[in-house]
Backbone as CSV, one residue per row, in Angstrom:
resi,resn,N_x,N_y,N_z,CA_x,CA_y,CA_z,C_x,C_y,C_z
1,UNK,100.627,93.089,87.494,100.629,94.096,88.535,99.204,94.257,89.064
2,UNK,99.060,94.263,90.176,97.933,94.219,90.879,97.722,96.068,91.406
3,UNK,96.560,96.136,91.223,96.411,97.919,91.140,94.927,97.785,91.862
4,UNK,94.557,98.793,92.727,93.909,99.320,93.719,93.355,100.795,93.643
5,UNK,91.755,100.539,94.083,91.332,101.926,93.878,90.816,102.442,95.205
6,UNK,90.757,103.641,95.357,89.903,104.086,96.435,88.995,105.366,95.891
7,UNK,87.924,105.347,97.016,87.225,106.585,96.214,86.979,107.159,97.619
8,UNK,86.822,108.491,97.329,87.012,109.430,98.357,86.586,110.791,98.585
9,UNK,85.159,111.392,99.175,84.702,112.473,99.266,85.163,113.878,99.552
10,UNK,85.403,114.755,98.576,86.264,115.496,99.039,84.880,117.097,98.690
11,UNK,85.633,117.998,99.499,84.656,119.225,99.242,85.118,120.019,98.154
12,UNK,84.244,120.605,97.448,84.428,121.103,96.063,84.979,122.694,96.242
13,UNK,85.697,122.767,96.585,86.643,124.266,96.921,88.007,124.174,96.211
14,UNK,88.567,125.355,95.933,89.839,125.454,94.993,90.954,125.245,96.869
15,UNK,91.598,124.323,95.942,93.181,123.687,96.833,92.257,122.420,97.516
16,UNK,91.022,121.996,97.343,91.257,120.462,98.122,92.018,119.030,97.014
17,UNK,91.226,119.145,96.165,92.652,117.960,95.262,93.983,118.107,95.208
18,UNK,94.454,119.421,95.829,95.826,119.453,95.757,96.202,118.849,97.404
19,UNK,95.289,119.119,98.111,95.819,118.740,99.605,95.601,117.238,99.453
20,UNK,94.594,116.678,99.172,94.790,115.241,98.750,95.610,114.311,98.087
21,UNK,96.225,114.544,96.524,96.715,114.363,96.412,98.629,114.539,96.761
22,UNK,98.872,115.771,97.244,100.108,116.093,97.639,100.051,115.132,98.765
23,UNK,99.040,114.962,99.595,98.687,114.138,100.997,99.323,112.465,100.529
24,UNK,99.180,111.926,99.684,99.310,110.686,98.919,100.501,110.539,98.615
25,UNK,101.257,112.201,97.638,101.941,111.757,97.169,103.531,111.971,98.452
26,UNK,103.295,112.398,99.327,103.730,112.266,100.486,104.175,110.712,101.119
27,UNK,103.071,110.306,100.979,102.773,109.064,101.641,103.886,108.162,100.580
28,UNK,104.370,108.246,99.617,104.751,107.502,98.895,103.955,106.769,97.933
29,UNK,102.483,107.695,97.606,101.733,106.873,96.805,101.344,106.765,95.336
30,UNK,101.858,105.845,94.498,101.786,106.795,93.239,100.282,106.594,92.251
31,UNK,100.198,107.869,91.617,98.898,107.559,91.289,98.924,107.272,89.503
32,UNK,97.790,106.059,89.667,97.572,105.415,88.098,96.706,106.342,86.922
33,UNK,95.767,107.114,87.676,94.156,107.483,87.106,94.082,108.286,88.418
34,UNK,93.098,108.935,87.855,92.273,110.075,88.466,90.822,109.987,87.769
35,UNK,90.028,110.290,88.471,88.838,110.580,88.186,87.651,111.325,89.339
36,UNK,87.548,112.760,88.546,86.702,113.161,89.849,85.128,113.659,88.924
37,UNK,83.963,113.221,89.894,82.723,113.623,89.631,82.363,114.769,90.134
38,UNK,81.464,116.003,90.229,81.224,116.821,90.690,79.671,116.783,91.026
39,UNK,79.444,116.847,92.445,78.143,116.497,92.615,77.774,117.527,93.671
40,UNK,77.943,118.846,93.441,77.481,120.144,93.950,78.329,120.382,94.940
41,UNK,78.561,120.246,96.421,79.176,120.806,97.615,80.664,119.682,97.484
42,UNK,79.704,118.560,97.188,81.363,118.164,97.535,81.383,116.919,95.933
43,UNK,82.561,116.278,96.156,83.038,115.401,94.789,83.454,114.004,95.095
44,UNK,83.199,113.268,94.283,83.999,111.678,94.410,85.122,111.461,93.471
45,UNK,86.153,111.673,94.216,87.170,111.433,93.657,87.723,110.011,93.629
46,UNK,87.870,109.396,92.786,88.136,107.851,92.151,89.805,108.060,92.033
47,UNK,90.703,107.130,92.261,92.164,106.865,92.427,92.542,105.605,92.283
């Protein structure tokens, strides 16, 4: 199985990983991993 990542700047406020991911899982996308860094205002979220 061939698996794919993206990484993706998101702002560090309560409800943005949920709009992202609900955004995805919308899309039909399913997710393997998560990984988010916190780097003050905003975050890199790894998928």
């Amino acid at each position: 199985m061939k698996l794919k990542q993206i990484v993706i700047s998101i702002e560090n406020s309560p409800g943005r990983l949920l709009e992202v991911t609900r955004a995805l899982g919308d899309a039909g996308i399913n997710l393997r991993a998560l990984n988010l860094v916190d780097t003050g205002a905003f975050g890199q979220l790894r998928l």
